[in-house]
Each structure stands twice: as C-alpha cells, then as structure tokens.
N, C-alpha and C positions, 0 to 999 in steps of 0.2 A: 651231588651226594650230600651235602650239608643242608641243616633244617634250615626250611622258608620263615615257618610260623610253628606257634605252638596254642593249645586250643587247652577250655579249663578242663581238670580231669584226666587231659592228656601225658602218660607216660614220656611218651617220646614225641618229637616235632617231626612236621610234614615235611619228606624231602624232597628237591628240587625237581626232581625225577614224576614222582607221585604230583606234585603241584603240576606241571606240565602235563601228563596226561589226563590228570582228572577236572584241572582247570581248563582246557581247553572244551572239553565235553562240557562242563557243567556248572563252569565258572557264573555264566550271565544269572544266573540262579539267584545267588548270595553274593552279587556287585561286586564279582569277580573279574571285574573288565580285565585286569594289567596283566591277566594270562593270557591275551589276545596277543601283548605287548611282543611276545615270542614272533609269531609267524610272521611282522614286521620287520624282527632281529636278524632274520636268515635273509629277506630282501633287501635288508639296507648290507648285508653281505655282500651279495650279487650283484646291487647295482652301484655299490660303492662310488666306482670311475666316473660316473656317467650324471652330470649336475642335473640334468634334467628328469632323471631318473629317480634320483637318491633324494632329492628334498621332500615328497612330501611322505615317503616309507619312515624318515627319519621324526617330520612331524609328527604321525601314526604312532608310531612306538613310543616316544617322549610322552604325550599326551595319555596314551593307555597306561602308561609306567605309571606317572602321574596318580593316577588313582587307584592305588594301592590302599592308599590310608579308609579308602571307603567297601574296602572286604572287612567285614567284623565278625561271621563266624562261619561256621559247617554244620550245614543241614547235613540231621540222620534222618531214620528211620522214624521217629515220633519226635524230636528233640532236635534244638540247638546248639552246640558250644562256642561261646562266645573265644573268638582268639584274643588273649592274655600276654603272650610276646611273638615279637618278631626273632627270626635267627639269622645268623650272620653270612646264611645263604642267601637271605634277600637281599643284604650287602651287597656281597658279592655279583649276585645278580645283577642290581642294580651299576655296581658296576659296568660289567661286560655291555649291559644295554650303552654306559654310556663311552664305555672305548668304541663300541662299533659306531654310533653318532661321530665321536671324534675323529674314526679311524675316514670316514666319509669328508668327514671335514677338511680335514687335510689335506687329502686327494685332492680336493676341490678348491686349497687353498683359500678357504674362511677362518681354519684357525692356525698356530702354529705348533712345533710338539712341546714347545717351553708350556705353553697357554693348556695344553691339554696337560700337561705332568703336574700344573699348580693348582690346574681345576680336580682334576684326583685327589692330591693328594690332600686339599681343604675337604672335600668329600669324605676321607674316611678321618680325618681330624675331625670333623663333626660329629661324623658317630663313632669312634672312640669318645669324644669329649662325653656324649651325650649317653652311653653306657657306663663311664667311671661318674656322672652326676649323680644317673638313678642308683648307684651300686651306696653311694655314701648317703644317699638319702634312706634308702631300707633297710627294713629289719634285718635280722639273719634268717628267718624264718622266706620274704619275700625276696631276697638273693639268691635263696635256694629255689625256690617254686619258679621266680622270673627272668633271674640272670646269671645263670650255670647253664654249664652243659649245651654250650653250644647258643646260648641266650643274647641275641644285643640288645637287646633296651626292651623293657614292660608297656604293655599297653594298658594292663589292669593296673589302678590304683593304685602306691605307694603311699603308706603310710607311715612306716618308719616305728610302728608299735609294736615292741617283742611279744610275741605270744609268750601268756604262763603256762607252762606246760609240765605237770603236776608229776612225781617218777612213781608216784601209787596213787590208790586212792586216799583221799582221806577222812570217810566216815566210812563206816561198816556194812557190808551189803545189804542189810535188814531194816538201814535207818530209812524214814521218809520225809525230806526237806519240804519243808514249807516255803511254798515259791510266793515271793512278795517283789512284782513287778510296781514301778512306781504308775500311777494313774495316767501320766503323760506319755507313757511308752506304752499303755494297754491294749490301745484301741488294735485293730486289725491291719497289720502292715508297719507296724513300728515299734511290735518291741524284737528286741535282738535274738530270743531264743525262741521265736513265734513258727519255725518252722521243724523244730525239734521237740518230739515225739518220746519226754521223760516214761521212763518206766514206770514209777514212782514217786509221787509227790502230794501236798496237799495244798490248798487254796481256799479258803473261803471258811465255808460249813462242814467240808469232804475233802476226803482224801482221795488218789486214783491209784490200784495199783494193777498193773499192767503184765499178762502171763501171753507168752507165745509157745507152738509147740517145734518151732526149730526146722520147720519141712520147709524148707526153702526151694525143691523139688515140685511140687505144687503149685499150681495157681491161686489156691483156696486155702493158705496157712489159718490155722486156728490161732485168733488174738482173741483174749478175753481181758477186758476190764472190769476189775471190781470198786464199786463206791462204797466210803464206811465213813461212818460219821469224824468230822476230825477231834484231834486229842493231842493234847502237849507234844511239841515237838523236841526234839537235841538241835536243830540244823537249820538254818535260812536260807537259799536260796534268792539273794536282795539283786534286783536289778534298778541302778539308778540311773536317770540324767544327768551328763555332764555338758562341759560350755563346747565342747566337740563330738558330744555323740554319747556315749553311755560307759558305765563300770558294770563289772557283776563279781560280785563277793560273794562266799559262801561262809556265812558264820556260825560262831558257834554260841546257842542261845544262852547258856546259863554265864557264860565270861564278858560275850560280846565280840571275842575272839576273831578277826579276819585270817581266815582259813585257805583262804583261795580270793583272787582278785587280777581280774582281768578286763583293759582298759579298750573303749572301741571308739572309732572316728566315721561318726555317719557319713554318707557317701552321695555326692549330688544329684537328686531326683532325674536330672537328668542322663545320668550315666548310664553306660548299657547294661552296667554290673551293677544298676540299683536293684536287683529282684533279691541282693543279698543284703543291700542296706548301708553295713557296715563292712570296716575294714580290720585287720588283715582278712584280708579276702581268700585267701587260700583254700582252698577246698579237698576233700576226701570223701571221696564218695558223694552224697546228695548235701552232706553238709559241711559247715567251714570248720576248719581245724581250730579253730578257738571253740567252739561249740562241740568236737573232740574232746576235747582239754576240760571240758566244763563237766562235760560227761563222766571221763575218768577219774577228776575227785569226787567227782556225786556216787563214786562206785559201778557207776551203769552202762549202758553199750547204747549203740544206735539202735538197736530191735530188741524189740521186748524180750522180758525175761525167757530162759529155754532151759528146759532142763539140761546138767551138766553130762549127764549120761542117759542112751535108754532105758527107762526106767521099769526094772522086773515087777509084774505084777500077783499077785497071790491070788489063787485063786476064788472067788466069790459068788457068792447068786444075791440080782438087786431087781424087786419086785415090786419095791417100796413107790408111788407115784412119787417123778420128779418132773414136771414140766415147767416151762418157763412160763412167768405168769404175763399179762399182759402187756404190754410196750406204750411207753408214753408216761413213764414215771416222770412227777415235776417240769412236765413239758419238752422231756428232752427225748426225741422218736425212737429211740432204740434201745432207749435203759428201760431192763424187765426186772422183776422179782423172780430169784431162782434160789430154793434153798432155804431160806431166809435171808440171804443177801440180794444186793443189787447190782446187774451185769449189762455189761453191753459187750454182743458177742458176735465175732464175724468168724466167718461167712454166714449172712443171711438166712440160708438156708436149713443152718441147724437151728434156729429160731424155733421151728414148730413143729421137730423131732419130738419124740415121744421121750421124755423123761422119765429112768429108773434110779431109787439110791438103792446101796447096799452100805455096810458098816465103814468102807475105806471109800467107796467111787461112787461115782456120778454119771451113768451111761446116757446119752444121747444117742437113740435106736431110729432104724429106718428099715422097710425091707421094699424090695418092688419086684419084677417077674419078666422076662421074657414077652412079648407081645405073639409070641408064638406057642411058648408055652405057662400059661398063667400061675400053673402049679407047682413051675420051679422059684420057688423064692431065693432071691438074692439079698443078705445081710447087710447091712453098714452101721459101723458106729463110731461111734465118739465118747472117751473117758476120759474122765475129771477125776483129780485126788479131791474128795469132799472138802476136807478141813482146809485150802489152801485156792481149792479150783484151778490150781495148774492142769493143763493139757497136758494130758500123759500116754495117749495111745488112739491110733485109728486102725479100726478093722474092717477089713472088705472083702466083698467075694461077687463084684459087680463084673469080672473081667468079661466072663464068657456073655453077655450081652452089654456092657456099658451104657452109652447113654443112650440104647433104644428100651432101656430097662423101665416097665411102665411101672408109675409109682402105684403103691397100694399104702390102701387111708391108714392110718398110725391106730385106727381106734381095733383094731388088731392084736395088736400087739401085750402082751403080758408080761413080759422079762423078759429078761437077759442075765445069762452065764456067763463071766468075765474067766478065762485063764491069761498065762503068760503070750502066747503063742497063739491062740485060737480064742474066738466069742463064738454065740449062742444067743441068737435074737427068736425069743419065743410068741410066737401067734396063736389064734387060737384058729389056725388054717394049719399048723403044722411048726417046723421050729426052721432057723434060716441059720447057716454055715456063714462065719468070717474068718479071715486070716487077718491075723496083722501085717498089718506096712511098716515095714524096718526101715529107719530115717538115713 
C-alpha cells in the first residue's frame, strides 16, 4: 500500500499494489527487471526448507532486486516521466525481499538470527541515514517536491538553491521587458528560459506580443503574435553566467534596481534530467517552477495572453478588404503583414481566410457546403479587436456536415455581419449563417 516510486509531474507515488501488476505485465519495457524479483519472492517461500531447492530462487530474486536502480521512468502514451524519488515502499519492499532470503537461510543454517537482525537493521540505518543527508542538503522547495509524503531519498538532483518566489507581480500587466540573455547562454539548448514561451517581450530591433483566445477545448486554439518595432523599455529581463550555472534578475532600467533574482546550478550533460538543464528542477506543468516564479514577477502566465471574460460584441458590418498579406517577412516563414502590422498567426489555416475590417474588428471569413448539397453554405469565422488583435470570437455553423464540408474558394466572399451571438458571412452565392462558440 505504500509508494514505490514517484515520477516528475506526479501528484501522488506508484503503490506497491499498482507496481506489482503493471510491472510484472510491462516492466521489461522501461528496465523494469526487479518486478520479476516478486514471483522469485513466493518460491523462495515455498521452497524455503529445502537447500536444494531455495538457493538458486533466492539468487533470482537478489539479482532481479538488484536492478532497481536501472528503472528510470514510465512510458505514456506520447511521453516519458522520468522517476524523481523512491518511497519508502521500495524500502520496505526491499526488505521483505530480504527477510525471505534470510528466513531461507536460516532454515538452511547459512546464517544466524543475530546475523540477520544486524544485517536489517544496518539496512534501514543506511536509508534513514541517506534520506536525513539529502533532507539537510535541499531546499525547502526540493523537500517538498522529493522527500515528503511518503518520500525516501531523490533521485532528481539536489541542489540546495531556494527558489525566489515573488507574492505578486512586480511590473504591471502592460509593461514589455526587454529580454537580454548573455551571448554564452544564447545559443539553442543553454540558456535557462529557452523553453518558456514569454507573452511579451522585446529583443533586438522588435518586440513580441503574444494574444490567445483561451479555447483550450479545441485542437486549434487561436495564438497570434504581433511584431512592433522596439522602444524604450521600464524592465530587463538579464539572464547571466555564473561559476555554477546562471542568475536571472529582472531590473528596473531607469534605477538599475534588482527586482527579482533567481539563482540556477547547471546540471550534468549527462544526467537523465538534462533536457531541463538547470536545477531546482522542480516542475509544474511543462515547466520548472523557477521559470513559474519568473513568469509571475514578469506579470504573465504560461499561455498566452486570454481575454479575462467573454467578450460582448457590438454589433457591426466589415466589408472593408482585410487579408493577410504574404508570408516570409525578413525571412522568417510565417510572419505576414495584416493591417498594417506584422503577425504570425496559428492555426495555419486562417492564413488565407478572406479578410474583412469594420470600425472595432477584424473578421477572418471562410464558408464551404455540403458535398451533397453545394447550395447550402456553411459559415466560419474568426474575430479580432482591430486596435489590439486579440482573439475575441469564433463562429460556426459547420456542425450538420463537418469535415466532409467541401471548401469553396474565398474569392466569393464580400462581408461579414458581426453580432454578439450570431455572424453573417456574405457571398455573392448567397449569405452563410454562424453561431458562436461560447468558450
């Protein structure tokens, strides 16, 4: 009943229970040998008496136990989780494996029970010792994550660095930090926040700022990025080398101000936990909870911006041509000219939607038909707040054919009627019915 292992991302550890049947099935997979170790356990039971019998069940099990230390995670479905600690079930476990070795032994007069009570009890003095070691060597942050709750000693890194962990933000939702990594952490695969996907920031010559529309229900969430030329910043964003791995401070430009500063311990190339780099390693979600912390004084979230509410629309007529203009600005495949700005906008697909403005929005229109009935047109679109380009509404009326809905060419198309509740994609075949998708 008590956890074996515990795996990253993991709420709770594998119990003994769960290891046993899923390891015997499907251990050999993920060099899950020591689950074999089991069905030796019950023969070195049964042939206990019998010398002839019990020595080599007892080799068997010893041997399989043995290689414990070379299971390192669980295969899912698309993914791995690397296991991060052991629990004090494996202890235990490991125990019983070796009372029943002993209990054989004895029988058999190889050992005696003094010999077996002093070989235990150095057993769990070693792991006691070796969980009050890693407990004084870590943060409080890695105590929690690796050795609580049932935890005997980490297998993921200890570094013993408190995360800074910020109780607000502290620049303003509006502000956009100027991210200045140092040249030696730039390249691809080494610098610290290289996997973290800032809303907002700027670099270079440009700035990025980053709108989502919050569908997480979807496959095909709307992310748009917009590029704008850069301009004095309030905020930095400094990522430097240190003699153990890196700093990341957020200052403040016009004092010089350190705002935030959070210290990291690079992590050895060959470790299984190198795909994160640095330490504390802890994680939440796809990313480490220092890169959490970093986020929450930067004001921002792990997903792009979303509106805080669904947003009421007014109603409008937008007839004005908007379409996205060609792809491959400054050499970069997906940034268009839309507007007069410049976007890069996923899903793909609305790429080369037929663009309308009206006074407030931005429709991205589409209509297709039935393959059976070509004269019923089917609606879809996509609106944008002009001044801002946040994703503010999808309308559809694709249900009664879905994707047998054969598309028809955009050069069709003449407006679109935005309300709150209902669109209106106008052709010059006729006009096409949406609903909206309430998120």
């Amino acid at each position: 009943m008590l956890p074996g292992f515990f795996v990253e991302n993991g709420d709770e550890g594998w119990p003994g229970f769960g290891i046993l049947a899923i390891g015997l099935l499907f251990g050999w997979m993920v060099m899950g040998w020591a689950a074999y170790a089991n069905v030796f356990f019950f023969v070195v039971l049964a042939t206990a008496k019998d010398s002839r019998s019990a020595k080599w069940p007892i080799i068997s099990m010893l041997l399989l136990a043995a290689t414990f230390p070379l299971f390192h995670e669980v295969a899912g479905d698309d993914s791995r989780a690397p296991v991060v600690a052991w629990g004090w079930g494996a202890v235990v476990w490991l125990t019983a494996l070796l009372l029943a070795a002993s209990a054989a032994g004895v029988q058999q007069r190889w050992l005696t029970i003094r010999q077996v009570g002093l070989g235990l009890a150095a057993f769990w003095c070693l792991a006691i010792a070796l969980h009050v070691h890693q407990w004084t060597k870590a943060s409080a942050l890695e105590r929690e994550m690796y050795l609580s709750g049932g935890k005997a000693f980490a297998v993921a890194p200890l570094c013993g660095i408190p995360l800074a962990w910020p109780e607000d933000a502290l620049v303003a939702p509006d502000q956009v930090p100027v991210l200045d990594i140092a040249p030696a952490l730039n390249p691809p695969g080494r610098s610290p926040i290289r996997h973290l996907k800032l809303e907002r920031y700027q670099s270079g010559e440009f700035a990025w700022l980053t709108y989502g529309d919050g569908d997480s229900r979807h496959n095909d969430p709307i992310v748009l990025k917009v590029r704008q030329p850069a301009q004095p910043r309030d905020f930095t964003l400094q990522v430097r080398s240190t003699e153990d791995g890196a700093v990341i401070r957020l200052l403040k430009n016009a004092t010089g101000e350190i705002l935030y500063e959070q210290y990291l311990r690079e992590i050895s190339p060959e470790s299984r936990f190198a795909s994160s780099d640095y330490c504390p390693l802890a994680r939440e979600g796809w990313i480490t909870k220092y890169q959490h912390a970093m986020l929450r004084a930067l004001g921002q979230s792990a997903k792009p911006m979303v509106p805080a509410s669904y947003p009421e629309l007014k109603p409008e007529i937008a007839r004005e041509p908007c379409d996205l203009g060609p792809q491959g600005i400054d050499g970069i495949k997906e940034l268009q000219a839309w507007d007069g700005r410049q976007v890069i906008l996923e899903p793909g697909r609305l790429r080369t939607q037929r663009g309308f403005c009206s006074e407030s929005y931005i429709a991205l229109a589409s209509v297709g038909a039935p393959s059976d009935a070509p004269d019923a047109l089917q609606g879809e679109m996509a609106v944008f707040d002009r001044q801002t380009l946040q994703p503010l509404a999808k309308f559809s009326n694709r249900k009664s054919c879905g994707s047998s809905c054969a598309k028809i060419s955009g050069d069709i198309l003449t407006g679109v009627r935005i309300d709150n509740f209902s669109a209106t994609v106008e052709t010059a075949q006729g006009e096409a019915q949406a609903e909206r998708i309430m998120r």
